[in-house]
Each structure stands twice: as C-alpha cells, then as structure tokens.
C-alpha positions as CSV (number, residue, x, y, z in Angstrom):
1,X,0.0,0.0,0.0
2,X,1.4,3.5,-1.0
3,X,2.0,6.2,1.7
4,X,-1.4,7.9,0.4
5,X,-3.9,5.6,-1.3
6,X,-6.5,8.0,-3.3
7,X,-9.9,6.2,-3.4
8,X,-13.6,7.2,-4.1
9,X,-16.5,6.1,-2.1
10,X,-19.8,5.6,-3.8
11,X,-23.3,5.0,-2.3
12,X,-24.3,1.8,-3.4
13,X,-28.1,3.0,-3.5
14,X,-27.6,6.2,-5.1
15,X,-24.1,6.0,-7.5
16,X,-24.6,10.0,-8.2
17,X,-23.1,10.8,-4.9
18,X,-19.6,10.4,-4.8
19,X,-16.3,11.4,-2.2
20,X,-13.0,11.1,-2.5
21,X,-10.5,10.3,0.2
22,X,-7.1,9.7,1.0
23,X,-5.9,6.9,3.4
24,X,-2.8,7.4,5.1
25,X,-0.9,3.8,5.2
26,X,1.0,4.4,8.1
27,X,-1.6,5.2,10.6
28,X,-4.7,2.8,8.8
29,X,-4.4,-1.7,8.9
30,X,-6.0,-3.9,5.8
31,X,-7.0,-6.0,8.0
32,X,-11.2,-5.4,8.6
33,X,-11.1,-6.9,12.0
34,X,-8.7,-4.5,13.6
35,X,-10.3,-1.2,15.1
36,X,-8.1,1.4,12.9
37,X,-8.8,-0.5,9.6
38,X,-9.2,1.0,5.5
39,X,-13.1,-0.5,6.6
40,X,-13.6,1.5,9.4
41,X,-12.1,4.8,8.1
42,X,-13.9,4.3,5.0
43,X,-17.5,3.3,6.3
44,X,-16.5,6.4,8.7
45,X,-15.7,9.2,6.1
46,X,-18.6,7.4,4.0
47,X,-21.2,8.3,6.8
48,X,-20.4,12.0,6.5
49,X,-19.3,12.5,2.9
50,X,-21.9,10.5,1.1
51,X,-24.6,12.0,3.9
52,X,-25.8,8.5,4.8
53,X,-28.5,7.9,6.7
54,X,-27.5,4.9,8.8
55,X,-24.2,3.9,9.3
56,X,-22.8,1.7,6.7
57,X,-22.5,-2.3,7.0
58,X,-20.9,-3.5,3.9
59,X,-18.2,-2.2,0.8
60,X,-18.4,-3.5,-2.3
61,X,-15.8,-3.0,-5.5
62,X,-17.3,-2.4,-8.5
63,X,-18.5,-6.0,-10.2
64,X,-20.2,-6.8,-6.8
65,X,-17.4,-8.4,-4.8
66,X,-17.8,-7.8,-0.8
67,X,-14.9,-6.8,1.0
68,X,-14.9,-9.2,3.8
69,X,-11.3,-10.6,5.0
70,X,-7.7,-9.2,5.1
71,X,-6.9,-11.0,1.2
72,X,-9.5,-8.4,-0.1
73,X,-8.4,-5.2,1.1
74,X,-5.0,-6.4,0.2
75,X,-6.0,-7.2,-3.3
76,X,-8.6,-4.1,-3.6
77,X,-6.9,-1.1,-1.7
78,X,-4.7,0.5,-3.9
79,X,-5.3,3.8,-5.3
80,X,-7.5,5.0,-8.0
81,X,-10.2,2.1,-6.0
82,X,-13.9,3.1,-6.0
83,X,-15.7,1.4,-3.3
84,X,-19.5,1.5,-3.0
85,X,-21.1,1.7,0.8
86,X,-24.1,-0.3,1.5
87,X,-26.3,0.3,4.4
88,X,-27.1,-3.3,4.0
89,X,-28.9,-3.5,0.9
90,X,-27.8,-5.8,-1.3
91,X,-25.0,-4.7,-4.1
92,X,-26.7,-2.3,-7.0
93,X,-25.5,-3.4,-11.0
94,X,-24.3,-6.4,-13.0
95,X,-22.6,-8.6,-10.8
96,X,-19.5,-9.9,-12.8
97,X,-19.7,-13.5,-10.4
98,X,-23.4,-13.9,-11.9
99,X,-24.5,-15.0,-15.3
100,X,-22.7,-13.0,-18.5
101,X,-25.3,-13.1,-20.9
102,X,-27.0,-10.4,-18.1
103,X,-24.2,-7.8,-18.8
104,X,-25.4,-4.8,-21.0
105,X,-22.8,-5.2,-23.8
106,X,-22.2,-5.6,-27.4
107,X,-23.2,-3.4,-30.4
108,X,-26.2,-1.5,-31.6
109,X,-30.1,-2.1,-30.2
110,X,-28.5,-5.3,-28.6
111,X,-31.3,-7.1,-26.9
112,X,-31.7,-9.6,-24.3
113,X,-34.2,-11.9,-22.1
114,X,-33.6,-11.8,-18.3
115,X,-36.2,-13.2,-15.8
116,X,-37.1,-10.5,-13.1
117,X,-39.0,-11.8,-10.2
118,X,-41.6,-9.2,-9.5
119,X,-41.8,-8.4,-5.5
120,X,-44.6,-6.6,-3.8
121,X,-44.1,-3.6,-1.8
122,X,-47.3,-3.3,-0.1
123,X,-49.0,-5.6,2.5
124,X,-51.5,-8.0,-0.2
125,X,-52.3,-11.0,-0.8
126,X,-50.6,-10.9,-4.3
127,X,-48.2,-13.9,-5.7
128,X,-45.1,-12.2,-4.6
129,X,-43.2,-14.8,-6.9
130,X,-44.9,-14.2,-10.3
131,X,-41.7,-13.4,-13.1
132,X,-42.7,-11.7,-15.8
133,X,-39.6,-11.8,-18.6
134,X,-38.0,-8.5,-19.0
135,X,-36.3,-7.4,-22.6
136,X,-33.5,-4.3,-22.4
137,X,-32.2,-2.5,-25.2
138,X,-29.3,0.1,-25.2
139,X,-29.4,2.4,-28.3
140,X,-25.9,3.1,-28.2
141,X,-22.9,1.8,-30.8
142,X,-20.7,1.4,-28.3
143,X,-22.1,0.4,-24.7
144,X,-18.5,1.4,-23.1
145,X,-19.4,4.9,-23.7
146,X,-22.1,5.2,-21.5
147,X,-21.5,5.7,-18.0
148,X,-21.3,3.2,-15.9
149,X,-23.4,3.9,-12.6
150,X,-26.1,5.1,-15.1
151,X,-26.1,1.0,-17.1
152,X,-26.2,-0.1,-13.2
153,X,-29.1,2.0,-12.6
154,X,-31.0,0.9,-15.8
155,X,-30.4,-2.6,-15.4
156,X,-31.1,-2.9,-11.9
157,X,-34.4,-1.0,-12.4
158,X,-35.2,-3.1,-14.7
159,X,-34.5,-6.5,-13.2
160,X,-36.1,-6.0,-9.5
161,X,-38.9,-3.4,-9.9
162,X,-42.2,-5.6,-10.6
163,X,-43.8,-6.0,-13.3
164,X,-41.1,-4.5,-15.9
165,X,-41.7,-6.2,-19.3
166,X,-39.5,-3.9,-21.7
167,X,-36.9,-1.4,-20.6
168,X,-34.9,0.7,-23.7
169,X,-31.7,3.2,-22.5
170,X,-31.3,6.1,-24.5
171,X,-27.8,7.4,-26.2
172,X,-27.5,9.9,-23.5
173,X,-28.6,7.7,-20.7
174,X,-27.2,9.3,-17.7
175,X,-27.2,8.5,-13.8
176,X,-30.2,9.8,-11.4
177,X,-31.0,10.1,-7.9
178,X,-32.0,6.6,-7.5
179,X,-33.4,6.1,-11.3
180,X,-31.8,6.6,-14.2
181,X,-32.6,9.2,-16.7
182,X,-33.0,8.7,-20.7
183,X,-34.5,5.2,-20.0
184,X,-37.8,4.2,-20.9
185,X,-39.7,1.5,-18.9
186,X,-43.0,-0.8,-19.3
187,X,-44.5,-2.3,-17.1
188,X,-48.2,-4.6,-17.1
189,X,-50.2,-4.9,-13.8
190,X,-47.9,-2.3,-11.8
191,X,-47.1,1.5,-11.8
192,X,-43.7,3.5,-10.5
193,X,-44.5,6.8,-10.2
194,X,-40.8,7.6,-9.0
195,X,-39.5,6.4,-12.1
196,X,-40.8,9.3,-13.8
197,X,-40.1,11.1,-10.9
198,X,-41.9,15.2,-9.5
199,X,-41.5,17.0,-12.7
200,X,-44.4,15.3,-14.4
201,X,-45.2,16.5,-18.3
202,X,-41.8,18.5,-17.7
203,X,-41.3,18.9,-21.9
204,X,-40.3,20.7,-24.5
205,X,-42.3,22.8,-26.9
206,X,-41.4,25.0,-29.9
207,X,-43.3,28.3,-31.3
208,X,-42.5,30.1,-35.0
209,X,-41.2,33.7,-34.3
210,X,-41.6,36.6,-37.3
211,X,-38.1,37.5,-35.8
212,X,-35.3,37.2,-38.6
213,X,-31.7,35.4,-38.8
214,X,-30.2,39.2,-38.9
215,X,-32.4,40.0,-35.8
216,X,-31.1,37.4,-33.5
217,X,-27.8,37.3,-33.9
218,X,-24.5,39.5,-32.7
219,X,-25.3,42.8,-31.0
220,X,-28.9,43.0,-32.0
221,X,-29.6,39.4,-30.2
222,X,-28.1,40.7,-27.2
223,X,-30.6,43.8,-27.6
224,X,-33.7,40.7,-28.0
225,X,-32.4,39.2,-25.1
226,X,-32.5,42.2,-22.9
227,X,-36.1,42.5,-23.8
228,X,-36.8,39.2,-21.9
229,X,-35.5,39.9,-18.2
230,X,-38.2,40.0,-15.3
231,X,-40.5,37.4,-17.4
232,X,-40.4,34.6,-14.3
233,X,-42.5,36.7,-11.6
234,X,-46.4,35.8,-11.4
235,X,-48.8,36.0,-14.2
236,X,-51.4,38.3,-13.5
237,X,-54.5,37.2,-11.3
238,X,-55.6,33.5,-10.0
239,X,-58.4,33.9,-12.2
240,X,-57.0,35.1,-15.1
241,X,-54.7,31.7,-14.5
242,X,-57.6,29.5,-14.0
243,X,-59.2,31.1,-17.4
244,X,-55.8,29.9,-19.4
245,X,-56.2,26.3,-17.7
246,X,-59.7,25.7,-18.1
247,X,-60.2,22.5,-20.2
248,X,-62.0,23.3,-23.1
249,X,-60.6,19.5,-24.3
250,X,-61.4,17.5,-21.0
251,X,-62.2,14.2,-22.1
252,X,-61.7,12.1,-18.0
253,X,-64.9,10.7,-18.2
254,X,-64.4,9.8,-14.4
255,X,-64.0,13.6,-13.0
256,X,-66.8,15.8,-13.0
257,X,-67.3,18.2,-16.2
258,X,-68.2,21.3,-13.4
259,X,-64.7,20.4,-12.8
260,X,-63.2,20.9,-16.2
261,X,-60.2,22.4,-15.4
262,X,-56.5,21.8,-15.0
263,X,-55.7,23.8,-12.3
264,X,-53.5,23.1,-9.5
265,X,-54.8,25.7,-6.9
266,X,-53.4,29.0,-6.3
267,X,-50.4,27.8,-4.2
268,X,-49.1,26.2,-7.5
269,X,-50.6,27.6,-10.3
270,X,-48.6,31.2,-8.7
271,X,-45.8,29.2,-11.0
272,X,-47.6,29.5,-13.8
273,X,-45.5,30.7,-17.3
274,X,-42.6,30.6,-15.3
275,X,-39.8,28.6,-16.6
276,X,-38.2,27.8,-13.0
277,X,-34.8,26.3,-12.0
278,X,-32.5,23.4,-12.9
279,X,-32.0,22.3,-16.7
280,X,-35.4,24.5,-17.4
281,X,-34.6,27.1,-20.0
282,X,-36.3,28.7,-23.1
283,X,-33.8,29.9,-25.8
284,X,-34.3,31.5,-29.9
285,X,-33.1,28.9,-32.1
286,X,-32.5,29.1,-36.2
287,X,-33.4,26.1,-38.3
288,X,-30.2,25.5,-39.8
289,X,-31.4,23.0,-42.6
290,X,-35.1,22.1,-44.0
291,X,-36.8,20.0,-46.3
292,X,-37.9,23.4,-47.8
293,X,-35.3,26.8,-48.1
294,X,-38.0,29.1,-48.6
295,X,-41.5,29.4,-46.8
296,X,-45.0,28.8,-49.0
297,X,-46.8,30.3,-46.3
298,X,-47.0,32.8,-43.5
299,X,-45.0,30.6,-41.3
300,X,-46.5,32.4,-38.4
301,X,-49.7,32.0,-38.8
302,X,-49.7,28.7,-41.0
303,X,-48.6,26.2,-38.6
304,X,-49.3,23.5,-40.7
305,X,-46.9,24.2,-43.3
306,X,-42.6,22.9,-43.2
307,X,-40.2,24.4,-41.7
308,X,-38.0,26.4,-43.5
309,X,-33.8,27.2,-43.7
310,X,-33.8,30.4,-42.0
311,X,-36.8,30.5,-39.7
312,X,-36.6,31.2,-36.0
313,X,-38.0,29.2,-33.6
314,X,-39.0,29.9,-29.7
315,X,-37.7,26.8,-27.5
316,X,-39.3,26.2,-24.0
317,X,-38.3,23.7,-21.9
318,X,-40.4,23.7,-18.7
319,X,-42.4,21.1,-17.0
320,X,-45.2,21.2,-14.2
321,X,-43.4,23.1,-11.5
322,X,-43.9,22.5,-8.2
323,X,-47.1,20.6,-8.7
324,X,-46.0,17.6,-9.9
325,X,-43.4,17.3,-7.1
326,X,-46.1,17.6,-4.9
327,X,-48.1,14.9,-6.6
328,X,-45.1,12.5,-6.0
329,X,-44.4,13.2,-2.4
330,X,-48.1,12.3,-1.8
331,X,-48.5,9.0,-3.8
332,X,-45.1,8.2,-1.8
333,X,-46.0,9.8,1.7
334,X,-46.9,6.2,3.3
335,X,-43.2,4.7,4.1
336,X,-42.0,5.5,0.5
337,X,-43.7,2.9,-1.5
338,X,-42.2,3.2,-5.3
339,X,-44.7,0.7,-7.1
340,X,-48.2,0.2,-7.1
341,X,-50.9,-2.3,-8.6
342,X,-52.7,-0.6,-11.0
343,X,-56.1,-2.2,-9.4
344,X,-55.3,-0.3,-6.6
345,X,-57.2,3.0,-5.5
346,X,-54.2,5.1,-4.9
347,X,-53.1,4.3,-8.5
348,X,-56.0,5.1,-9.7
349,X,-56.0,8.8,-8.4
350,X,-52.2,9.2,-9.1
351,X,-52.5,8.4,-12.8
352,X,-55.6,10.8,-12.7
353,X,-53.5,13.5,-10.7
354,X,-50.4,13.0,-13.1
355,X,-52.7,13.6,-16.3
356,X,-53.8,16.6,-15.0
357,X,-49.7,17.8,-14.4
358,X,-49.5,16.7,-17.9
359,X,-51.8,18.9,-19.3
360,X,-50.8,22.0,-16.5
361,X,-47.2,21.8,-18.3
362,X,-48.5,22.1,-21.8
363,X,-50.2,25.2,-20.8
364,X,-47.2,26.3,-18.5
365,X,-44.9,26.1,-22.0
366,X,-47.8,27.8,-23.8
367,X,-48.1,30.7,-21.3
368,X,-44.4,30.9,-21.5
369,X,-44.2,31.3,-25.3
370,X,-47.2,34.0,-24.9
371,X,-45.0,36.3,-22.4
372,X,-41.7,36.0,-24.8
373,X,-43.8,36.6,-27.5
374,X,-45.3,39.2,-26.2
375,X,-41.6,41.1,-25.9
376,X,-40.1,39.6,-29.2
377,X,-42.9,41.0,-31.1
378,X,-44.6,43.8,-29.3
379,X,-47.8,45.7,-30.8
380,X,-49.0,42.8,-31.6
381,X,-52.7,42.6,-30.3
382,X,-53.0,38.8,-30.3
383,X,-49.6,39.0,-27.1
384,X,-50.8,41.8,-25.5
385,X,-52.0,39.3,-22.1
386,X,-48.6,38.6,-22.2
387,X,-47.6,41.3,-20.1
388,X,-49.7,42.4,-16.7
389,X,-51.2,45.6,-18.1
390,X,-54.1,44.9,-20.5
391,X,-57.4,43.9,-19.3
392,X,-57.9,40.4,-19.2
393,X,-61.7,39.1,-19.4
394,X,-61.8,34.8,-20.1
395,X,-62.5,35.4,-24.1
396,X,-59.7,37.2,-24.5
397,X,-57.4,34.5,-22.6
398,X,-59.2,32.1,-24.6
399,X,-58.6,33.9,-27.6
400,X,-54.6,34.4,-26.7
401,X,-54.4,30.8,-26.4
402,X,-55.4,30.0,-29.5
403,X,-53.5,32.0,-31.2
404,X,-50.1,30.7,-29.1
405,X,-51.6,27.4,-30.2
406,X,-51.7,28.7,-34.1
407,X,-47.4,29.4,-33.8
408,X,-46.9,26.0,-31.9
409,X,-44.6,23.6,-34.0
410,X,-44.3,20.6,-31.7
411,X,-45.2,19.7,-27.6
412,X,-43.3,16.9,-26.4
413,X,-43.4,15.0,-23.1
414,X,-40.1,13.1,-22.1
415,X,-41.3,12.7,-18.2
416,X,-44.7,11.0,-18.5
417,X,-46.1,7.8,-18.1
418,X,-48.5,6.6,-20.7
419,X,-51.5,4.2,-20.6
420,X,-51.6,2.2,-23.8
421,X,-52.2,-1.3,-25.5
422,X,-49.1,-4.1,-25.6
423,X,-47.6,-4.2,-27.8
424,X,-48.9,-0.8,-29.4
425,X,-51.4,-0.2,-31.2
426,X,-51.6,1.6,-34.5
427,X,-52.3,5.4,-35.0
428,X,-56.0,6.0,-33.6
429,X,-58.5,7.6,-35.8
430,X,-60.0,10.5,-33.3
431,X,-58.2,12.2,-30.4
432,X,-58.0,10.4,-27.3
433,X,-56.9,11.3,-23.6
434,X,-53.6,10.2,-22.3
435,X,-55.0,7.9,-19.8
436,X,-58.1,6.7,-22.0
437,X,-58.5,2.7,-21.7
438,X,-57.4,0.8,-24.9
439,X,-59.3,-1.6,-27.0
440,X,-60.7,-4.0,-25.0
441,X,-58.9,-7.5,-26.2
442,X,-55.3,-5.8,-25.9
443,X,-53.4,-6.3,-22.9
444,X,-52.9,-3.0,-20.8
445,X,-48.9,-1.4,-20.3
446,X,-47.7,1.5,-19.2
447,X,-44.5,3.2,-20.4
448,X,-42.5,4.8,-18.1
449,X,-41.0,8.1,-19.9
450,X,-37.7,10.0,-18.0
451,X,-35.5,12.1,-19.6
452,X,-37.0,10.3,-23.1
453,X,-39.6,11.6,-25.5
454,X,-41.5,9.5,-28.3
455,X,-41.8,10.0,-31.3
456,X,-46.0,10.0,-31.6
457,X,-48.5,11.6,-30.1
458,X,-49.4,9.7,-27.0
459,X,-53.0,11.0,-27.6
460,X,-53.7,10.2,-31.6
461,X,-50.6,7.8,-32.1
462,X,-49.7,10.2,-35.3
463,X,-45.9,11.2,-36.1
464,X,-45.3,14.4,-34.0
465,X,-45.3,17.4,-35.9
C-alpha cells in the first residue's frame, strides 16, 4: 500500500453521490477486524461525505465483490479504488460473479431476455413470486461509452422493480438520484411513479417567431435578449390563471365536467408561465437545414406548413413546477412505496392526478411562449396578455391561447407515463386522452418516460409534428 492511497466512495443505492478520500498507510491496517482499519475509516468518512442515513455495513468494489477478510483489502486497496457503501442492501449493478449473458454489452439495439421476479411492496395477498420476462435494449454503438453507474441504474431498475416487461436506454442515458434518466420502462399490472419522478409532463415545446436570422444574432440578439428579463415573476391574477387552464378539451370521463379544469390551486398555479430552476430554460433557435429553403406560407400563422432554412423558432423547456413534485411526495407519503398495482385506488387517483400535471405543463410552455412573444414582437394585439397591463376578461385569454396554439410547432413530453395497449397499437383515428382505456382484447402497459420523448403523439398515435 502506498503512503497515500486516493480512493472514491460511492453509495451503493444512489451512484450520483460520490467522495473522495485519501488513506494514510501508516496510521490505517487492511485488516477489517482491527479497530483502525481502511473498513472503518472508509465506512466512517462514508457516513459524513456521502450524507448517509445509517451507518454503513458493507463495501463492495465495483462487479459486486464484498470486501470481507484481510486478502481483499490487500487485493482491492490501492489507489484509484472506487468502493461503494451499503447500508445493508444488497450490491446495486451487473454482478460480474453472476450470469454474462446479463451484462449490457455488445453493439447497436442489442437485446436480451432476463427473468425479473416481480416483488410486492405493499401488505396483499398478491403472488409475490410471479416473473414476468423482462427485454432491455441500449441504443448506443458502443455500450462502453455510456456511463457506468447510469447502465447499473438501468439494469437494476429493470430487473427488481415488478412487473417490468421492456426497458430501452437512450444514447444519452445518464445517472439519477435513485433512477436513471434517458430510459424508458413498461410495465403490465404495476405502476412506479418515481420512475418518472416530480416533474411530471416537464417537456419541451417549440413556437414560430416573425423574428429574422439578422435580428437574432450579434449585438442585435443581445438587444432581444435584454427585452426578456423580469418574465419569471407571477402572471397576472388567480383567475385570469384559471381562465388559461380551463379545459375546453377535458375528455376524463371519471372527473366531473363542473370540474373541467387543470388547475392546481393558487399555491401552484402562482408558477404559472414561469420557466423555473435546474436544466429548465427557453432559448431562440434558427433552423439551420429544411426540407424546404423558402417558406409557401405565413410561417406564423400557418402552422401547418414545413419548416424552412432560416426560420426562427421559440424553444421552451419547462415542466409542471412544483405541482408535480407535490403529486409525488403524496402518492409516496406512506413509508415511500415506489410501485403500485394498478387495481389499486391510490393508483387510480395518481395516474388521474399525473394527467392533469401533464396537461398544467403544456399550458405552462404555452403561457411561456405567450410572455416571450409578447416582448419579441410587441404591438402585436393577439400577445398583448402577455404582459400584466391589459385587461384580461376569459375570451380574450381564450382567444390568446389559440393564437399561441396557431405558432406552436411541436409539444413533447419526455417525463410521463402513458397508458396504452401491448404491444402498441396503431395510430387511432380521433383524439383520445392520455389515460383513455385501450381496446378492450389488448393487454394493458404503461411506459414509463424520464428524460425520453416519443416520437407520436401519445393521444392520436400520429408522427409528431
């Protein structure tokens, strides 16, 4: 052992939280049993650094392997070692002493069958011992370029949550809290709202400007983007909020029409058109290349019509605010519970709860594009609610809507979870709700969505865009 051996210290549970530390050979003993051991300094340090809520009881190295006697630490403890800390749990990732053909490895779309055994987390008198087969894909050329803790995350989510049938990484599959993040999950008979996580319907929208290349770029974008500063305080009155959510397109069969609204309540709907914090921003972008280098149309008001080389497009990326955090922390206020049956009650009212987030951070990206709008092209009549001067009766919030809806490109989801028929279906002929039932003789799935958009819409099944 060298005079200072640098190693990191990873929570086994969550592999986002790292520490380094330095062990000083000539004050610390590889051997576990002695009381000034690399085990006790490191489940020591581990406790503070990693912010541990118990004291730890077992270090793993990478692969799964337990530190246990005096042979390990000799064989493990050198520097440049990454230990992970368990609080007891079991080790989290691909154990290299289990079976190979369960390592995420090999080229494009590679795909493999591993049996999961789905576990119950609540009290019932479920088969805890059902296994359901679960198929993973990694959309990557080379799996070595993805990050490690990140494939741990995906596989283990995918091997011990119940009732995971299909789980797909992204390219830019990256590590969470607990989750990972660019991963898509389905399940049959169970939900996981944590998998998804609090910023339900958090998105990405995009809006045709009138704004030119010329009028965007150098100096005079500088001058734009002074225009937009002080745009995240409140939008006007509760009402005037509640006006811009009502749901004109409610569809929830099970909630009362008198009801037909997506709003939160005033403590959350305050956030309303604000962007907020975190990886949340809105931005001008200019479409570099197009199927077509010249507009047919008024691109503005023709949203039908292609984009075009030259156009500039409004970019929001915004979610559901503090709302859908709150709807998690409820769902999970009884001991934590990540997974439910989808028979049971509390599921019932979550998924309800989370289509309403949905559609509350649609409207947040609309109202968002209506305020910038209302600076990037001012005098025009159809923005003027975009600022907190003009008078505001429901028509005329109607009316603003509609016309934000007229300049709107593309809405995309990438943290939802979606209802649907296994495998699915076709596109659908008419509109449908998120959470409407499918056709009757299918079986029922839900995809899990973080960090991952489709490529439909989830309510018609048609090509976005």
């Amino acid at each position: 052992m060298p005079s200072n051996t640098r190693v990191t210290l990873i929570s086994n549970a969550n592999q986002s939280r790292r520490a380094p530390l330095l062990l000083p050979s000539s004050s610390v003993s590889l051997d576990p049993q002695e009381k000034n051991s690399c085990r006790t300094r490191i489940i020591e340090a581990a406790q503070s650094k990693l912010r541990l809520k118990k004291k730890p009881t077992r270090i793993f190295v990478p692969g799964g392997h337990e530190l246990a006697s005096r042979q390990d630490w000799e064989r493990h403890c050198k520097n440049d070692a990454e230990f992970l800390v368990s609080m007891g749990e079991e080790y989290v990732g691909s154990s290299e002493e289990g079976n190979s053909s369960s390592h995420l490895e090999g080229r494009f779309q590679r795909q493999l069958a591993v049996e999961t055994t789905s576990t119950s987390t609540h009290d019932d008198d479920r088969n805890n011992d059902e296994k359901s087969a679960c198929s993973m894909e990694v959309l990557a050329g080379d799996v070595a370029e993805l990050d490690q803790t990140a494939l741990n995350q995906f596989e283990t989510t995918a091997r011990s949550l119940p009732g995971i049938i299909h789980a797909v990484a992204q390219p830019d599959l990256h590590p969470g809290t607990k989750f990972p993040i660019g991963a898509v999950f389905v399940s049959q008979g169970w939900i996981h709202p944590p998998l998804i996580g609090g910023d339900i319907g958090c998105g990405m929208a995009w809006y045709r400007c009138r704004l030119t290349r010329a009028q965007v770029q150098g100096d005079k974008g500088r001058k734009v983007a002074e225009k937009l500063r002080g745009l995240e305080g409140p939008w006007r009155t509760q009402e005037d909020r509640e006006a811009w959510l009502s749901a004109d397109d409610y569809t929830n069969d099970d909630d009362d029409n008198a009801t037909a609204t997506y709003s939160a309540g005033a403590k959350w709907d305050a956030a309303l058109g604000t962007i907020g914090a975190g990886n949340h921003f809105a931005e001008l972008q200019v479409v570099e290349e197009a199927l077509t280098s010249t507009a047919t149309d008024d691109a503005a008001t023709a949203p039908a019509c292609p984009l075009y080389q030259g156009e500039t497009l409004l970019l929001v990326h915004s979610g559901s605010r503090g709302f859908g955090s709150d709807i998690l922390k409820t769902v999970t206020a009884d001991g934590g519970h990540t997974s439910m049956r989808d028979d049971d009650p509390k599921a019932k009212a979550y998924m309800q709860q989370h289509d309403r987030a949905c559609k509350w951070a649609s409207r947040n990206r609309d109202l968002i594009a209506l305020r910038f709008l209302a600076c990037l092209e001012p005098g025009d009549e159809a923005w003027e609610l975009g600022g907190n001067h003009a008078p505001a009766a429901p028509a005329r919030i109607h009316a603003a809507r509609e016309s934000v809806q007229r300049r709107k490109v593309v809405d995309i989801w990438h943290n939802s979870m979606e209802k649907t028929a296994w495998p699915p279906p076709p596109p659908l002929p008419l509109p449908h709700s998120l959470q409407d039932s499918p056709p009757p003789a299918e079986v029922v799935a839900y995809i899990h969505r973080k960090g991952a958009a489709p490529v439909h819409d989830p309510r018609t099944r048609q090509p976005l865009g």
